[in-house]
mmCIF file of the N, C-alpha and C atoms, coordinates in Angstrom:
data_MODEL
# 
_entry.id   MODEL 
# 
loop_
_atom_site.group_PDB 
_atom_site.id 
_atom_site.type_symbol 
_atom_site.label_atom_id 
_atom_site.label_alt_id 
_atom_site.label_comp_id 
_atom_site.label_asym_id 
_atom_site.label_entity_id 
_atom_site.label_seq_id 
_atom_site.pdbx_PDB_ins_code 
_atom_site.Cartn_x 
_atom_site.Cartn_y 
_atom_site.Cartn_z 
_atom_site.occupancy 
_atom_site.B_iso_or_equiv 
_atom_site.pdbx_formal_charge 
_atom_site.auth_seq_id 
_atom_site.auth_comp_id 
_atom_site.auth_asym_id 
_atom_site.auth_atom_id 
_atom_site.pdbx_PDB_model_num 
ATOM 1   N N  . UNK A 1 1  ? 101.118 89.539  122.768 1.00 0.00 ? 1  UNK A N  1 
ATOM 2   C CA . UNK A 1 1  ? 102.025 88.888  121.858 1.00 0.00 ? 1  UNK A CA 1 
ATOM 3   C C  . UNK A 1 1  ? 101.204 88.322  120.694 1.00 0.00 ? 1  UNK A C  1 
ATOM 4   N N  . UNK A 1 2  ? 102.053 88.728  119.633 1.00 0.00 ? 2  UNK A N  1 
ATOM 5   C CA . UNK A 1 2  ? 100.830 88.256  118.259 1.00 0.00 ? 2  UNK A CA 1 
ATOM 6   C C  . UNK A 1 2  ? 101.235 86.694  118.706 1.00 0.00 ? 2  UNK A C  1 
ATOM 7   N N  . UNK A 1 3  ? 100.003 86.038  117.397 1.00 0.00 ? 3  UNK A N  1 
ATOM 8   C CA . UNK A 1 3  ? 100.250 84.556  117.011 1.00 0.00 ? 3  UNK A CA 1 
ATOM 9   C C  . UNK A 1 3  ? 101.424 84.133  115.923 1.00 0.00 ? 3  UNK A C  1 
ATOM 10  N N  . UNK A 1 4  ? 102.052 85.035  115.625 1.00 0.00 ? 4  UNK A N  1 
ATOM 11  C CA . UNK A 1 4  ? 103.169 84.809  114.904 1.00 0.00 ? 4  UNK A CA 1 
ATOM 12  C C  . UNK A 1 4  ? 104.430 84.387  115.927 1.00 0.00 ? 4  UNK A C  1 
ATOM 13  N N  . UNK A 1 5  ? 104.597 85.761  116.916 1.00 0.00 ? 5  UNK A N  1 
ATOM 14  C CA . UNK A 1 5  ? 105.979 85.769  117.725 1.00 0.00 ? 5  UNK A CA 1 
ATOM 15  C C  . UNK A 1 5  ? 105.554 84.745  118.793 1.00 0.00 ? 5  UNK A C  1 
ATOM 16  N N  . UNK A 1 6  ? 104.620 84.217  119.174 1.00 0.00 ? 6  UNK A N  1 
ATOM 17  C CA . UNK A 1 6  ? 103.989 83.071  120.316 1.00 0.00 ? 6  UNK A CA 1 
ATOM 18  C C  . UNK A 1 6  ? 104.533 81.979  119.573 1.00 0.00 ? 6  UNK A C  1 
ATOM 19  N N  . UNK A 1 7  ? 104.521 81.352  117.851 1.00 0.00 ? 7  UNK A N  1 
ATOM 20  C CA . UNK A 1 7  ? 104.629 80.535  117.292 1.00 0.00 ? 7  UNK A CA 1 
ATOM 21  C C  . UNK A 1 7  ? 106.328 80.614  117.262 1.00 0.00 ? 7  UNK A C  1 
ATOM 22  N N  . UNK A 1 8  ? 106.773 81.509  116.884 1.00 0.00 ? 8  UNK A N  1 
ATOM 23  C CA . UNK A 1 8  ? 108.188 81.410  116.837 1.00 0.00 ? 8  UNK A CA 1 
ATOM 24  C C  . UNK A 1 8  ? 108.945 81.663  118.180 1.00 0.00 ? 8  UNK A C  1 
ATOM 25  N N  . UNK A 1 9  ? 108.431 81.874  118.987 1.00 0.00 ? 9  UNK A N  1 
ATOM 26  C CA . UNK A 1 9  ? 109.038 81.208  120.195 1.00 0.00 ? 9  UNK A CA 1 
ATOM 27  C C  . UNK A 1 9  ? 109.018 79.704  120.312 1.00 0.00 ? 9  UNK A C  1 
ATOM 28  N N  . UNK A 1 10 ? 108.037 79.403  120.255 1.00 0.00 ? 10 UNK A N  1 
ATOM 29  C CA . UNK A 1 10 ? 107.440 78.026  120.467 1.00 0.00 ? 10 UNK A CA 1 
ATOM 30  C C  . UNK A 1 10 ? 108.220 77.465  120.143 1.00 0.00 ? 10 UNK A C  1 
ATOM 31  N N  . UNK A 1 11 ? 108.662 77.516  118.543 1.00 0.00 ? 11 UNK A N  1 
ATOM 32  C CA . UNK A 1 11 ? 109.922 76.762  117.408 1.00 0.00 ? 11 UNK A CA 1 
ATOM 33  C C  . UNK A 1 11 ? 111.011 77.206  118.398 1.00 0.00 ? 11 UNK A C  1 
ATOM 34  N N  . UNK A 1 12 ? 111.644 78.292  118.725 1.00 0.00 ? 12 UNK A N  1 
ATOM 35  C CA . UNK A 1 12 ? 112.818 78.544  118.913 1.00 0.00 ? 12 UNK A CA 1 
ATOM 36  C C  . UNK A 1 12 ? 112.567 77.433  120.557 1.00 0.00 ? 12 UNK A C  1 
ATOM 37  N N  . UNK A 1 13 ? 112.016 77.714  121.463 1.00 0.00 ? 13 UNK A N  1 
ATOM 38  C CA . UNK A 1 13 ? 112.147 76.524  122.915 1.00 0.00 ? 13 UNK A CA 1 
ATOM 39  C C  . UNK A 1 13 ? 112.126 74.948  122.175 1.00 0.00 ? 13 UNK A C  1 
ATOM 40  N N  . UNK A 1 14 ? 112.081 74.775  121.245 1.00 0.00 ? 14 UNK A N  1 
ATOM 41  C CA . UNK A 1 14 ? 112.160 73.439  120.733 1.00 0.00 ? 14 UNK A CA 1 
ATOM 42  C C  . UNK A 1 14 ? 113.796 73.159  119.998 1.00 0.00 ? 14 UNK A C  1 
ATOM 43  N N  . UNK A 1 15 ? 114.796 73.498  119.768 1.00 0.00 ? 15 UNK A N  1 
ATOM 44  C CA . UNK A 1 15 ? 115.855 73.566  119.226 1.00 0.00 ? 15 UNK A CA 1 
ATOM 45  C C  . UNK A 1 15 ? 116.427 73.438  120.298 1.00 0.00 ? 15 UNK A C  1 
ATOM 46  N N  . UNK A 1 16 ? 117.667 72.323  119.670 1.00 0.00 ? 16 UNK A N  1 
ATOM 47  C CA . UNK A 1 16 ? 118.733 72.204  120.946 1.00 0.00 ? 16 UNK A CA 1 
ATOM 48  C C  . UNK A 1 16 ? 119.581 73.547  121.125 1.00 0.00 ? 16 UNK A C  1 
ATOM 49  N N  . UNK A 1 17 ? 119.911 73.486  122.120 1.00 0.00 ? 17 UNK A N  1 
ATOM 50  C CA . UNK A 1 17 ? 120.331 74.621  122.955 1.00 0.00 ? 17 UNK A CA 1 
ATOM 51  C C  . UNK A 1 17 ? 121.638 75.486  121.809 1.00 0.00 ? 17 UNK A C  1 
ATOM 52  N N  . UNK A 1 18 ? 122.386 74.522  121.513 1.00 0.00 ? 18 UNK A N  1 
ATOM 53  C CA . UNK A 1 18 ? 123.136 75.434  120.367 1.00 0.00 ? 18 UNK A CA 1 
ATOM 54  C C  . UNK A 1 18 ? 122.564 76.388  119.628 1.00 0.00 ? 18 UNK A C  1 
ATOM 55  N N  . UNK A 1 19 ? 121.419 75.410  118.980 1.00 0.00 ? 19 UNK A N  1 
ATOM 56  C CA . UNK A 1 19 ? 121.131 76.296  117.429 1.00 0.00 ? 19 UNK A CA 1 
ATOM 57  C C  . UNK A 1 19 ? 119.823 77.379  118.167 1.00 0.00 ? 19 UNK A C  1 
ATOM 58  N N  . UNK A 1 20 ? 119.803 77.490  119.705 1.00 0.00 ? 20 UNK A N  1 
ATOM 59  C CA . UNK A 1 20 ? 118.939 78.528  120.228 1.00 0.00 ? 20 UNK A CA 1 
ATOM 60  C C  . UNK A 1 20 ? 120.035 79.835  120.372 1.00 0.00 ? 20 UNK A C  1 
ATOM 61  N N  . UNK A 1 21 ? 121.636 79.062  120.793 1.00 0.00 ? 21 UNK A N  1 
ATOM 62  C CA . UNK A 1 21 ? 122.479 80.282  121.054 1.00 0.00 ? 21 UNK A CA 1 
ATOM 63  C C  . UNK A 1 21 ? 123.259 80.710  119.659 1.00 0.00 ? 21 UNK A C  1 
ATOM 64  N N  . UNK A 1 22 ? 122.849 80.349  118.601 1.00 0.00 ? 22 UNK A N  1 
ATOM 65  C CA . UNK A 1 22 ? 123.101 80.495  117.199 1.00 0.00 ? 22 UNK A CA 1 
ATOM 66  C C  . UNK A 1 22 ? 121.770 81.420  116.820 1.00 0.00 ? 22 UNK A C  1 
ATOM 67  N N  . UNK A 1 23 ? 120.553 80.987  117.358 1.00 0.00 ? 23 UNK A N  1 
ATOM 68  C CA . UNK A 1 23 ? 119.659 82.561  116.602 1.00 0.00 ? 23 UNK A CA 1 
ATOM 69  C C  . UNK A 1 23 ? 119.452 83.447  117.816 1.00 0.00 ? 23 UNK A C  1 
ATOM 70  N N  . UNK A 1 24 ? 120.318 83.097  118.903 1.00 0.00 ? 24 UNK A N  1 
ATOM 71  C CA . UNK A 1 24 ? 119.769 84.494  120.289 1.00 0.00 ? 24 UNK A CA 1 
ATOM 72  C C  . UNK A 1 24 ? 120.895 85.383  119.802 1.00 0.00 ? 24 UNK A C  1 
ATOM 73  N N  . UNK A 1 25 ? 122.286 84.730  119.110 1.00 0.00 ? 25 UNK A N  1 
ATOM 74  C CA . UNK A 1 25 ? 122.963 86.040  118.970 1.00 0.00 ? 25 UNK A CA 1 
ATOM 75  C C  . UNK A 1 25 ? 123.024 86.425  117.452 1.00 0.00 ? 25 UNK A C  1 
ATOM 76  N N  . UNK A 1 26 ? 122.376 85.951  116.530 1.00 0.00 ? 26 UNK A N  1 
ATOM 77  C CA . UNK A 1 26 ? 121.855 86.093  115.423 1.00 0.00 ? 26 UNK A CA 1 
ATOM 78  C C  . UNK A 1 26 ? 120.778 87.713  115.579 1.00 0.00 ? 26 UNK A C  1 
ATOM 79  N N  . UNK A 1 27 ? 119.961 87.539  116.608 1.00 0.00 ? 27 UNK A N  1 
ATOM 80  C CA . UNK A 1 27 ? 118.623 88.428  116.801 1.00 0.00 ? 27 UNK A CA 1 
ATOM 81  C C  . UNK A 1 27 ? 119.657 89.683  117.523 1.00 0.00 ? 27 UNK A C  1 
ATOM 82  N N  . UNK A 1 28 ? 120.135 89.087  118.736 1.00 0.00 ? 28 UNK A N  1 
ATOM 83  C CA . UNK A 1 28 ? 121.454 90.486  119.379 1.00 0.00 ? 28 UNK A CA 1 
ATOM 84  C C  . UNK A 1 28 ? 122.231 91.408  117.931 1.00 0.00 ? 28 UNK A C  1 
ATOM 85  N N  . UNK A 1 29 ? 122.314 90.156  117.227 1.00 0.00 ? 29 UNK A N  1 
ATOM 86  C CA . UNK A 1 29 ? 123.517 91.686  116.088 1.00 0.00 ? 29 UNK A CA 1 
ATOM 87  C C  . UNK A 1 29 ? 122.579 92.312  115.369 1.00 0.00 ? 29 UNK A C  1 
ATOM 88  N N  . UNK A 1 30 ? 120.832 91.882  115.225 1.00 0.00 ? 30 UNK A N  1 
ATOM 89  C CA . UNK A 1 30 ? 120.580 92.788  114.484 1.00 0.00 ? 30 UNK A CA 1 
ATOM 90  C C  . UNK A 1 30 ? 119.655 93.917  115.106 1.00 0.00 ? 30 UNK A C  1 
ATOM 91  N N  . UNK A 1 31 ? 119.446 93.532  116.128 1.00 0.00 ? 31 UNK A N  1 
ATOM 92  C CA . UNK A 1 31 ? 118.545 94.950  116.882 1.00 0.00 ? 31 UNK A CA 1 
ATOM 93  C C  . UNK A 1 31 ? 119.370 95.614  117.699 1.00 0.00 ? 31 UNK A C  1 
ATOM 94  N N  . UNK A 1 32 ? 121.011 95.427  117.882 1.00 0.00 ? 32 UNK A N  1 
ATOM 95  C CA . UNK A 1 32 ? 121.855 96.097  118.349 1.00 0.00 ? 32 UNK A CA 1 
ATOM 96  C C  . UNK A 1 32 ? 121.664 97.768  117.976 1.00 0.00 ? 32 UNK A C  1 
ATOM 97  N N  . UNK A 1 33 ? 121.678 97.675  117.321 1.00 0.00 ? 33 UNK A N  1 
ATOM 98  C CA . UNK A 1 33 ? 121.720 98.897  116.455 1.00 0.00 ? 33 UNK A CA 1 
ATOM 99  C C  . UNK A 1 33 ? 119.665 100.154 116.433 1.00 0.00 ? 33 UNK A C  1 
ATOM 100 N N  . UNK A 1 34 ? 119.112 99.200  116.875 1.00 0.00 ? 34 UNK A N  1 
ATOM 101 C CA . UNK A 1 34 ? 117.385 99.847  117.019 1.00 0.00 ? 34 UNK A CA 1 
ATOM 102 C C  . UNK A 1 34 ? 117.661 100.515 117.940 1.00 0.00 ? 34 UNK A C  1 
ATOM 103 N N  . UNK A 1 35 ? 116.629 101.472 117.810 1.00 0.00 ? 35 UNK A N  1 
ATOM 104 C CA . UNK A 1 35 ? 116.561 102.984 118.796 1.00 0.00 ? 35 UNK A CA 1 
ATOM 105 C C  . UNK A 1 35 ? 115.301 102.645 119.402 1.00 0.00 ? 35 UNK A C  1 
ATOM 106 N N  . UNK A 1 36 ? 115.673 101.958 120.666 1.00 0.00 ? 36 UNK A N  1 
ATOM 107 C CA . UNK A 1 36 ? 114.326 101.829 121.326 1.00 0.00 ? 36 UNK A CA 1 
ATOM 108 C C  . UNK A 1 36 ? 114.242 102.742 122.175 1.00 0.00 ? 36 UNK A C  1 
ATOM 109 N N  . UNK A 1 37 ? 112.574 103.146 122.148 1.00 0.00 ? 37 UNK A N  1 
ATOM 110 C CA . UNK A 1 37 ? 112.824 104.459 123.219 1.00 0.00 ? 37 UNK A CA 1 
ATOM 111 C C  . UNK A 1 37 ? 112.818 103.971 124.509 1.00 0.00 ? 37 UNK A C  1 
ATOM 112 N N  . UNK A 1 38 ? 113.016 104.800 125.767 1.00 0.00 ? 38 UNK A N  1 
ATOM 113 C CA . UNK A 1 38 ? 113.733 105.109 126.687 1.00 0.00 ? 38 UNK A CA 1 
ATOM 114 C C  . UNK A 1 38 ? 112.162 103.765 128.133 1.00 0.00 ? 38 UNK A C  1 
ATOM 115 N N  . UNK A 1 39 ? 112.729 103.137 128.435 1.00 0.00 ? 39 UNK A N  1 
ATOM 116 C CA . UNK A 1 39 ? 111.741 102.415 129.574 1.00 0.00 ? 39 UNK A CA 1 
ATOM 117 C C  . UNK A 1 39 ? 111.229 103.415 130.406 1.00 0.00 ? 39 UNK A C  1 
ATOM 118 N N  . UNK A 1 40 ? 109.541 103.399 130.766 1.00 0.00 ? 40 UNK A N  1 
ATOM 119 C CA . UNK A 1 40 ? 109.759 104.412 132.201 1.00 0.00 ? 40 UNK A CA 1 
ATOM 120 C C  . UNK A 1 40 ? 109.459 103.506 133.192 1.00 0.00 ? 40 UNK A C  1 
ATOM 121 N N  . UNK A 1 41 ? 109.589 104.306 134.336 1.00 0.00 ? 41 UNK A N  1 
ATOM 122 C CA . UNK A 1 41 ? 109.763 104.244 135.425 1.00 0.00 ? 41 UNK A CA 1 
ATOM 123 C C  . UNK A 1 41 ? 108.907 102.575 135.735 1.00 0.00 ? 41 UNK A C  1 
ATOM 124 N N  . UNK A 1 42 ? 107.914 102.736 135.349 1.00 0.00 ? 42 UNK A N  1 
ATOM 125 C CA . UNK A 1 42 ? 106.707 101.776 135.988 1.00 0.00 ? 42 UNK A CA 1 
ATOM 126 C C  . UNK A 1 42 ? 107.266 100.274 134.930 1.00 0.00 ? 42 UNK A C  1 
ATOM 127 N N  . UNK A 1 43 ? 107.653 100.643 134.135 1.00 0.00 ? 43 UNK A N  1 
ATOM 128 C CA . UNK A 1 43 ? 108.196 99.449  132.738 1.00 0.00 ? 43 UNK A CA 1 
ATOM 129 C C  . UNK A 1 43 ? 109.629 98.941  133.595 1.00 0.00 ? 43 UNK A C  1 
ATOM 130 N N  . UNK A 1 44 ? 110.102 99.547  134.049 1.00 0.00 ? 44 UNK A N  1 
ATOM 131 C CA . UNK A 1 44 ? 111.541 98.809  134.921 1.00 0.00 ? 44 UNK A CA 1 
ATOM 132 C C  . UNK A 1 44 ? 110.889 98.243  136.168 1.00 0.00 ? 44 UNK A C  1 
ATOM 133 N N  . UNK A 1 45 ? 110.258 98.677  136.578 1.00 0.00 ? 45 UNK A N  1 
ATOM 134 C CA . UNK A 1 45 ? 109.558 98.237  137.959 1.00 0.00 ? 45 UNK A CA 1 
ATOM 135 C C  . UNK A 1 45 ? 108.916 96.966  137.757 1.00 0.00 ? 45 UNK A C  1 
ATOM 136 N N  . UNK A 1 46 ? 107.982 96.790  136.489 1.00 0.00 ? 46 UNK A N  1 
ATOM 137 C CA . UNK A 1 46 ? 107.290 95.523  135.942 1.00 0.00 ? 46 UNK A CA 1 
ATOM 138 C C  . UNK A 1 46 ? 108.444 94.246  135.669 1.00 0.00 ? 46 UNK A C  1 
ATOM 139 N N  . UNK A 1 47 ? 109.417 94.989  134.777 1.00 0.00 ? 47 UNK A N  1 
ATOM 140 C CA . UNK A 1 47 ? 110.565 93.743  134.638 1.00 0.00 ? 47 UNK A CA 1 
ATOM 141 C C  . UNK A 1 47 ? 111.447 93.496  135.626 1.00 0.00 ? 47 UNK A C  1 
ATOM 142 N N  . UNK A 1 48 ? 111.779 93.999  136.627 1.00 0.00 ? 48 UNK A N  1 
ATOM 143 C CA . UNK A 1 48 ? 112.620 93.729  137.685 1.00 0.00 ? 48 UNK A CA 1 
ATOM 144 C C  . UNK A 1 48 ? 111.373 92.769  138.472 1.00 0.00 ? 48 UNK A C  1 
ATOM 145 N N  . UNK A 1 49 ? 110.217 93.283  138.422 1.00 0.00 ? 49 UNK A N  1 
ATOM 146 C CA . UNK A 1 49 ? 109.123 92.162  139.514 1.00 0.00 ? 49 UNK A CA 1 
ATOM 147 C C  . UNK A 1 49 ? 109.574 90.776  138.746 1.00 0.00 ? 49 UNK A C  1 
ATOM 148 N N  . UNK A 1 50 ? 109.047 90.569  137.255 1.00 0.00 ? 50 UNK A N  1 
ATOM 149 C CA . UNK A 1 50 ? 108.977 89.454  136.937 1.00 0.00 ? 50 UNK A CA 1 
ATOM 150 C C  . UNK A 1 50 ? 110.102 88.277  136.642 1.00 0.00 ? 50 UNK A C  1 
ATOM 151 N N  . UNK A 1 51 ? 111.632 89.297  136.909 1.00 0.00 ? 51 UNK A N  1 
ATOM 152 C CA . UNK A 1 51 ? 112.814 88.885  137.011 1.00 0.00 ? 51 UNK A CA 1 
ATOM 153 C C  . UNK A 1 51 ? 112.710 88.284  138.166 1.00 0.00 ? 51 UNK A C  1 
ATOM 154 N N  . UNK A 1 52 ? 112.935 89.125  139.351 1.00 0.00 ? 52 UNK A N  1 
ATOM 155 C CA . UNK A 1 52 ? 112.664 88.371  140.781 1.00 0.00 ? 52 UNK A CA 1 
ATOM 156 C C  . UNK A 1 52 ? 111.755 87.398  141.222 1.00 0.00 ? 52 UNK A C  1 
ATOM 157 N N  . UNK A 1 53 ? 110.995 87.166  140.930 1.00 0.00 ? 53 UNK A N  1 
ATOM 158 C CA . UNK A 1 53 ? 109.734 86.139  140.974 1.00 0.00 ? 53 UNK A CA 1 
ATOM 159 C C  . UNK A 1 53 ? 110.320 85.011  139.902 1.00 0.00 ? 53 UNK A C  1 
ATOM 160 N N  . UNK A 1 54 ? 110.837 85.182  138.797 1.00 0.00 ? 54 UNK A N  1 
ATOM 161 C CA . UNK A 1 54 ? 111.439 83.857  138.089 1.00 0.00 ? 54 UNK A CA 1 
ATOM 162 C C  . UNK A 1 54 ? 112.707 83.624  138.871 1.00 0.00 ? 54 UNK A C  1 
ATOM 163 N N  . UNK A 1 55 ? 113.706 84.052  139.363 1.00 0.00 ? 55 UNK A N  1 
ATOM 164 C CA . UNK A 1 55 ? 114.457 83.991  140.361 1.00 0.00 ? 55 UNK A CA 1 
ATOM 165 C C  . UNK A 1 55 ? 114.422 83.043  141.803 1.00 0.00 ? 55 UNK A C  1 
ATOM 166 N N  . UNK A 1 56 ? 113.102 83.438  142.477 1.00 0.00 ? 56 UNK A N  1 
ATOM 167 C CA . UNK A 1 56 ? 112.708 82.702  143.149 1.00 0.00 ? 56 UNK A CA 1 
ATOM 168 C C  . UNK A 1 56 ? 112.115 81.348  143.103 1.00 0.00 ? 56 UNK A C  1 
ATOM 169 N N  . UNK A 1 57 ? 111.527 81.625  142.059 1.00 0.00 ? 57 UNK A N  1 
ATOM 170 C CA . UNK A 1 57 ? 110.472 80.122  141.548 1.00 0.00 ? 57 UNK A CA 1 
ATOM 171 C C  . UNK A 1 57 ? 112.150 79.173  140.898 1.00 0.00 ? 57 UNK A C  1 
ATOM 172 N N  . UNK A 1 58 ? 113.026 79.760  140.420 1.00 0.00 ? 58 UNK A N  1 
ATOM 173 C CA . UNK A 1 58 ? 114.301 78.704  140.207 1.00 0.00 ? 58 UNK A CA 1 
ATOM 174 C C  . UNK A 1 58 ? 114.870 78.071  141.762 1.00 0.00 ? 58 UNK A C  1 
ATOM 175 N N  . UNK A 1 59 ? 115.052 79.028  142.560 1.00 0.00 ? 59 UNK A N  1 
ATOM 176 C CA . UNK A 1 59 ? 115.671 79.022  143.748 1.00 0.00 ? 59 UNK A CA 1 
ATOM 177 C C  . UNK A 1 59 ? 114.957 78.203  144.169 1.00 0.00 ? 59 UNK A C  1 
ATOM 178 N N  . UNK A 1 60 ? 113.693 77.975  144.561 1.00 0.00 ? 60 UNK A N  1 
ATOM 179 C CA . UNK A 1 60 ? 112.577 77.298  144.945 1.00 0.00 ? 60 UNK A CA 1 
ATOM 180 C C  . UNK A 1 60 ? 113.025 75.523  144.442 1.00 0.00 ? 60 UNK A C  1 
ATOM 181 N N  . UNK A 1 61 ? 112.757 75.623  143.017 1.00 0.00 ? 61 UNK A N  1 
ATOM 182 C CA . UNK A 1 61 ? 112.884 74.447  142.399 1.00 0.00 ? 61 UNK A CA 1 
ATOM 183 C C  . UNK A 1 61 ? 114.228 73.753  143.045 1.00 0.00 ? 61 UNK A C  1 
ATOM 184 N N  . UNK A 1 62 ? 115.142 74.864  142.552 1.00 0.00 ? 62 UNK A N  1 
ATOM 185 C CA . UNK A 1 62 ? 116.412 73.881  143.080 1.00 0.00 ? 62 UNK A CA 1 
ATOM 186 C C  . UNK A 1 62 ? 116.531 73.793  144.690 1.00 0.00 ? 62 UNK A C  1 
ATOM 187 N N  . UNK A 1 63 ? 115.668 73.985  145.154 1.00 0.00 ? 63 UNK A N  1 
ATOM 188 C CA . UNK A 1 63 ? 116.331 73.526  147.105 1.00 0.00 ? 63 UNK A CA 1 
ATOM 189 C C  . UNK A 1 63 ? 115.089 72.445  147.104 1.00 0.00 ? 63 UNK A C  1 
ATOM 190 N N  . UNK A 1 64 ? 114.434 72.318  146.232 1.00 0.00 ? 64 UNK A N  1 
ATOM 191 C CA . UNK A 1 64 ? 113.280 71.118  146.411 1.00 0.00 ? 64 UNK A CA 1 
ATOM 192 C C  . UNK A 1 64 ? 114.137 69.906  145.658 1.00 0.00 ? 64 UNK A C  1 
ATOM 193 N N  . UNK A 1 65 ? 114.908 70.034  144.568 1.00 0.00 ? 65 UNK A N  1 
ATOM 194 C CA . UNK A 1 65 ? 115.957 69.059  144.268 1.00 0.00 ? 65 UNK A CA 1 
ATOM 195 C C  . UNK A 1 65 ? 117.145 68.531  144.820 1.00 0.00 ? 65 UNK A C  1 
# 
C-alpha cells in the first residue's frame, strides 16, 4: 500500500461514521463501472482467510464483553 492510500485511509477511519458512509458510497459509484480483472483461485482463498480470522477476532471480542 503506497503512503498516499495508507494516509487516506488514516483520514477516512477518523470521520464520523456518516461522512465515512458518504465517501464509501461516493468511491462504490465510481469504480462501479472498472473492469477489474478476474480474482484467481489463490486471491479468493487469501480474502476469505483474512475475512474469517477478522470474524473470529470480532466473535472473540464480543463473548469477552
Amino acid at each position: 500500500m503506497t503512503p498516499v492510500v495508507k494516509e487516506f485511509l488514516s483520514s477516512f477511519d477518523r470521520l464520523p461514521d456518516s461522512e465515512e458512509l458518504e465517501i464509501a458510497l461516493e468511491i462504490l459509484k465510481r469504480v462501479i463501472h472498472v473492469d477489474f480483472p478476474p480474482l484467481s483461485d489463490e486471491d479468493l482463498v487469501l480474502n476469505a482467510e483474512a475475512i474469517f480470522l477478522e470474524l473470529d477476532k470480532q466473535e472473540a471480542a464480543h463473548k469477552d464483553s
